[in-house]
C-alpha positions in Angstrom: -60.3 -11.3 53.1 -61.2 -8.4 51.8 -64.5 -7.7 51.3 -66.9 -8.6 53.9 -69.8 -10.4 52.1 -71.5 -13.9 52.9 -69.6 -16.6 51.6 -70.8 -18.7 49.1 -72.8 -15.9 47.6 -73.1 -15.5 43.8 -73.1 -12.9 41.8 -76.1 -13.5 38.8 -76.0 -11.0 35.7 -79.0 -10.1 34.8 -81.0 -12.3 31.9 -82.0 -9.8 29.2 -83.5 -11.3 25.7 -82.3 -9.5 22.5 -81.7 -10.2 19.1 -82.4 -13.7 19.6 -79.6 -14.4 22.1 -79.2 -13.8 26.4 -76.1 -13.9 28.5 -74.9 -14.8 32.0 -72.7 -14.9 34.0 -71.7 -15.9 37.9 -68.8 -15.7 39.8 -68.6 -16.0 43.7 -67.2 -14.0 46.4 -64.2 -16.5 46.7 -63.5 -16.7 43.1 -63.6 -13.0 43.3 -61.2 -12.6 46.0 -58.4 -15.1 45.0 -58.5 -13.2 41.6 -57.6 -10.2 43.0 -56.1 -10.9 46.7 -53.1 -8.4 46.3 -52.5 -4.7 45.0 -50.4 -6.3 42.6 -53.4 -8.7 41.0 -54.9 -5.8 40.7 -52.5 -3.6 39.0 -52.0 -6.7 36.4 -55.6 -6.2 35.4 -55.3 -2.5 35.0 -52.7 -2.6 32.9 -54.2 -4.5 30.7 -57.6 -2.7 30.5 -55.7 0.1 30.1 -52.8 -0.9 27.6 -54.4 -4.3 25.9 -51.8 -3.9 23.6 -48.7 -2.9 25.3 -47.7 0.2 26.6 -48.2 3.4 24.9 -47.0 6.8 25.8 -49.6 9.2 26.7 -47.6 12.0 25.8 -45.4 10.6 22.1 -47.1 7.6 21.7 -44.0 5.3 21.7 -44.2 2.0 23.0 -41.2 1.3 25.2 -40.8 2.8 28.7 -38.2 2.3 31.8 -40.5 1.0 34.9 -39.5 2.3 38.3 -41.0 -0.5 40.4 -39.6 1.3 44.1 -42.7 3.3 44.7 -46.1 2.0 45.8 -47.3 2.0 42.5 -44.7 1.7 39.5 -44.0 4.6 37.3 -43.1 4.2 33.7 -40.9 6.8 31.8 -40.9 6.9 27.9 -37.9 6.0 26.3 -38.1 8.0 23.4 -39.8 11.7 25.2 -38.9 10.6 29.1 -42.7 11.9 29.7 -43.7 9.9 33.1 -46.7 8.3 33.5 -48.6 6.0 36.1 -51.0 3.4 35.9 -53.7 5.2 37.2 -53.2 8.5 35.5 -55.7 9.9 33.3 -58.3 8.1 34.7 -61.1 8.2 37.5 -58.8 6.3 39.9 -55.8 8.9 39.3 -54.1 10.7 42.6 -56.6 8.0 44.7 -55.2 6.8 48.3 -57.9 4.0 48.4 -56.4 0.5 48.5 -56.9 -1.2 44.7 -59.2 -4.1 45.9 -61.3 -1.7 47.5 -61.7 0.0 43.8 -62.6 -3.5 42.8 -64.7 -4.5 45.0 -66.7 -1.5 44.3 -66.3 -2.5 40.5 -67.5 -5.9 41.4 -70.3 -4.6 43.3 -71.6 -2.0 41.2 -71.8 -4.4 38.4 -74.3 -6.9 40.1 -78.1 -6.8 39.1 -78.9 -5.0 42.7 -75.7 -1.9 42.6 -74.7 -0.7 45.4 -75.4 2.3 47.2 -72.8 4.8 49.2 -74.1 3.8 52.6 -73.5 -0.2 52.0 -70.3 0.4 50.1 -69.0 1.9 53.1 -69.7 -0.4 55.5 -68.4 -3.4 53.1 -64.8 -1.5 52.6 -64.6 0.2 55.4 -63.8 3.7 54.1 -65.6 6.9 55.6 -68.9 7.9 53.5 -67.7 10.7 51.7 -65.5 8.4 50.2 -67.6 5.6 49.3 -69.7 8.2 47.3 -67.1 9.4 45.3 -66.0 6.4 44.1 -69.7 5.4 43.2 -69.9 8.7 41.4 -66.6 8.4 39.7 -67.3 5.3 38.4 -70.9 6.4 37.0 -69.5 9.3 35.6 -67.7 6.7 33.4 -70.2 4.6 32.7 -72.2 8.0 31.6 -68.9 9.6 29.6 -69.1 5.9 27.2 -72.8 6.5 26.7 -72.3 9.8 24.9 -69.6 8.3 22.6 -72.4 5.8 21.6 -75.1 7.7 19.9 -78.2 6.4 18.8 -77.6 5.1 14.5 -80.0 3.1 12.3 -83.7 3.0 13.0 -84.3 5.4 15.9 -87.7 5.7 18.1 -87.6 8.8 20.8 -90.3 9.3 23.2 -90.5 12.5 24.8 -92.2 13.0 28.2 -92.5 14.7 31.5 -90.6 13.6 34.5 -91.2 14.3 38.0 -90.8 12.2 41.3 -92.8 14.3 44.0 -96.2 14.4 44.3 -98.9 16.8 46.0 -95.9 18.7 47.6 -95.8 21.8 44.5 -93.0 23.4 46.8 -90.7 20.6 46.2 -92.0 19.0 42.5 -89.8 19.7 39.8 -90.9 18.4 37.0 -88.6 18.2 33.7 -88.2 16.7 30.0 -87.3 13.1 29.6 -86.2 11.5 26.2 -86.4 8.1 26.2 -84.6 7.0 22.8 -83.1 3.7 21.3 -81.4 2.2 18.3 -84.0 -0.8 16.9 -82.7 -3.5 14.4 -84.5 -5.1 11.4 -87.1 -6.6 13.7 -88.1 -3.2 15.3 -86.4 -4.4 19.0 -83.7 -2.1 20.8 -80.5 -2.8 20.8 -79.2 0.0 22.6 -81.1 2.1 24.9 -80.7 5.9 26.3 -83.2 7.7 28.6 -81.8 11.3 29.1 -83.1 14.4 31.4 -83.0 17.7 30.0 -83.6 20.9 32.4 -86.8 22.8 31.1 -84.9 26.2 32.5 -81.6 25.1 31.0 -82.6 29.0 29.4 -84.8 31.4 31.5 -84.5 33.9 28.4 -87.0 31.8 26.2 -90.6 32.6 27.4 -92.5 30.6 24.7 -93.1 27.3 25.7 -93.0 25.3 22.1 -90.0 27.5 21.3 -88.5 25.9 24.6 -89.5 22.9 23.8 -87.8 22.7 20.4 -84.6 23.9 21.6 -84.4 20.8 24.2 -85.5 18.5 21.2 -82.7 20.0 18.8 -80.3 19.3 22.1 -81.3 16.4 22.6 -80.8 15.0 18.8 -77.4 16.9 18.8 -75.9 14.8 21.3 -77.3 11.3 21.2 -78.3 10.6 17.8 -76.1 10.6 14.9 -76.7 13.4 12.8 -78.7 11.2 9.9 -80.4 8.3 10.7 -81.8 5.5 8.9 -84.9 6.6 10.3 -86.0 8.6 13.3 -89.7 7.9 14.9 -90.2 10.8 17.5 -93.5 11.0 20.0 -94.6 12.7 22.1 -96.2 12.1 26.2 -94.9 8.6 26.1 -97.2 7.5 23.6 -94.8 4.3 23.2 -95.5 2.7 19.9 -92.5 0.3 20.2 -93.6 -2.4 23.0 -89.9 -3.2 23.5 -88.6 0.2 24.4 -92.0 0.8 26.6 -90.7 -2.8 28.9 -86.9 -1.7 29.1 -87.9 1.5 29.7 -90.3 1.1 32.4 -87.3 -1.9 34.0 -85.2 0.9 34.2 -87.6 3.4 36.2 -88.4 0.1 38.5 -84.9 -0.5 39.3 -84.2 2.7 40.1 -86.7 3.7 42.7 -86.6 -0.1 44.1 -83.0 0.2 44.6 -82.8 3.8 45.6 -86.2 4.1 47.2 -86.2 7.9 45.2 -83.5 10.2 44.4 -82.9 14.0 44.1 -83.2 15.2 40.5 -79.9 16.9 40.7 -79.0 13.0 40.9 -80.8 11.4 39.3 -79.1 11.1 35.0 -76.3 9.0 36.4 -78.4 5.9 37.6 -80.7 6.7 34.6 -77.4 6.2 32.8 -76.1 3.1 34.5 -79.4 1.1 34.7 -79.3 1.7 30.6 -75.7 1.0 30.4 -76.5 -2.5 32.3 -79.8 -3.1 29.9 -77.6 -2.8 26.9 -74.4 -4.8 28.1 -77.2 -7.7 28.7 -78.8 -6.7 24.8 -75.2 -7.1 23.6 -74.1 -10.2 25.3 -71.4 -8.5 27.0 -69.9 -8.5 30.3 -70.5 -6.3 32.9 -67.4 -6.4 35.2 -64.8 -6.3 32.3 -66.7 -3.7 30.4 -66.7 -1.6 33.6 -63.3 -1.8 34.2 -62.1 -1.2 30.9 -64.3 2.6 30.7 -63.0 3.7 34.2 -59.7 3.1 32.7 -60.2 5.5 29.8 -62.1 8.1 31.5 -60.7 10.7 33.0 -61.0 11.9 36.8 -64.3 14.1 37.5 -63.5 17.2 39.5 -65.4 16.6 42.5 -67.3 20.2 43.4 -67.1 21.1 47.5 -69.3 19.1 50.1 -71.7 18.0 46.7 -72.2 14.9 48.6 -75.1 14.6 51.1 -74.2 14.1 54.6 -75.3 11.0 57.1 -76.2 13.7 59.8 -78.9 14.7 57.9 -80.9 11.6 57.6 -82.1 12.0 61.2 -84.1 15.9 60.0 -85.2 13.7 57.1 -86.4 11.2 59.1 -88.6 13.6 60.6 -90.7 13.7 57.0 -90.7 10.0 56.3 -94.3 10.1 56.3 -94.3 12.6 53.5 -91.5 11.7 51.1 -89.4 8.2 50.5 -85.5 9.0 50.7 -82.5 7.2 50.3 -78.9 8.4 49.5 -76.9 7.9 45.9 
């Protein structure tokens, strides 16, 4: 066994009405683990997330190659342009030493109504922290990379607001511009969700405040809605007039502290991201896991900057505030 969980434990996803229809799902631990017991189950599944439809070169795009199975991993080699290629490459598991069903497990994990966090995920596969965070933040960085190839189309309703976690500490508030937008279908109810976090000093040169505020509108529209929708609502202090994007909107700020008990806002997009992503697999009857799986597999591997993660040492100085300010690690 792999993955140190009680047995017998199911995984539920998450119930979410929309458009008339709701989805679930459950699959156990064993299930789990006799579908992927080997590197090799693994590997099966990857190829075909990655190729569904046969290989295909990254480099010609022919669909024949020569497979060198003597290595860990097998290589394949294009028979038309000889360009070699693995599995893994050109995607967030590419150049990674960690075992394959600890890369699913953390799949599997990360894809259950609670998440996961850095500090459990490490003691569940047994890898050192620094590593257990970088797989949690390669995989949200694929999960965020999907959402902006999905922009908001149709009916659109934005709801622009203020955003800040900290309060009655001024030295360590930082407050900043939250867009909470979504796609609505005939009967005015989202379909797809996005709540986004834009930096009010992404440009120190702009003094004037609704000048400011215009450019982070126009930025925000630029990247997440298409350039002419049906129709486009916009408000302002979140003055929500949709009920529906108010309740999904609110689930996802709920989850977030719940699960995380707070988070830096240097961290804090990427679980905004991924509680949205999960809201609109559930409005789209789709599943989680496979979904998941399928994006890590066509996004590329972040560059990880130096010693971004936080380090364990330093929960015992925070400790020291824990009267003052809620923490938990990403």
């Amino acid at each position: 066994m792999f993955v140190t969980l009680k047995a017998g434990t199911l995984v539920r996803y998450k119930i979410i009405e929309g458009g008339g229809s709701m989805f679930e799902e459950r699959l156990s631990i064993e299930e789990f683990q006799d579908r992927f017991s080997t590197e090799k189950d693994c590997m099966d599944y990857l190829y075909e997330a990655k190729w569904p439809y046969g290989f295909v070169c990254p480099e010609c795009g022919h669909s024949h190659a020569y497979v060198t199975k003597t290595r860990h991993r097998p290589l394949y080699e294009c028979a038309n342009c000889h360009q070699q290629t693995s599995l893994t490459a050109g995607t967030i598991l590419e150049k990674t030493r960690t075992d394959l069903r600890k890369w699913f497990t953390a799949f599997y994990l990360i894809s259950t109504p609670k998440s996961i966090s850095a500090l459990k995920l490490m003691d569940i596969i047994h890898v050192t922290y620094k590593t257990a965070w970088s797989m949690l933040c390669k995989i949200r960085h694929a999960i965020s990379t999907g959402d902006v190839s999905c922009p908001l189309s149709g009916s659109v309703f934005v709801n622009k607001g203020r955003h800040g976690r900290i309060r009655g500490m001024e030295s360590l508030e930082r407050k900043e511009t939250l867009f909470v937008g979504a796609s609505l279908d005939q009967d005015q109810k989202p379909n797809y969700i996005k709540v986004k976090l834009f930096d009010d000093q992404m440009d120190s040169t702009i003094k004037i405040p609704i000048v400011k505020t215009r450019l982070i509108r126009s930025d925000f529209l630029k990247k997440h809605v298409v350039p002419q929708p049906a129709s486009l609502d916009f408000s302002h202090f979140f003055n929500f007039t949709n009920e529906g994007v108010f309740k999904l909107f609110k689930e996802a700020k709920n989850w977030i502290y719940k699960t995380f008990n707070g988070l830096c806002h240097k961290r804090m997009q990427p679980y905004y991201d991924e509680v949205c992503y999960r809201i609109n697999m559930g409005l789209n009857a789709e599943p989680i896991f496979t979904n998941l799986v399928e994006r890590c597999m066509r996004t590329n591997n972040k560059p990880m900057e130096k010693k971004t993660y936080p380090m364990i040492p330093f929960i015992q100085v925070l400790n020291l505030t824990k009267s003052l300010i809620r923490v938990s690690y990403p």
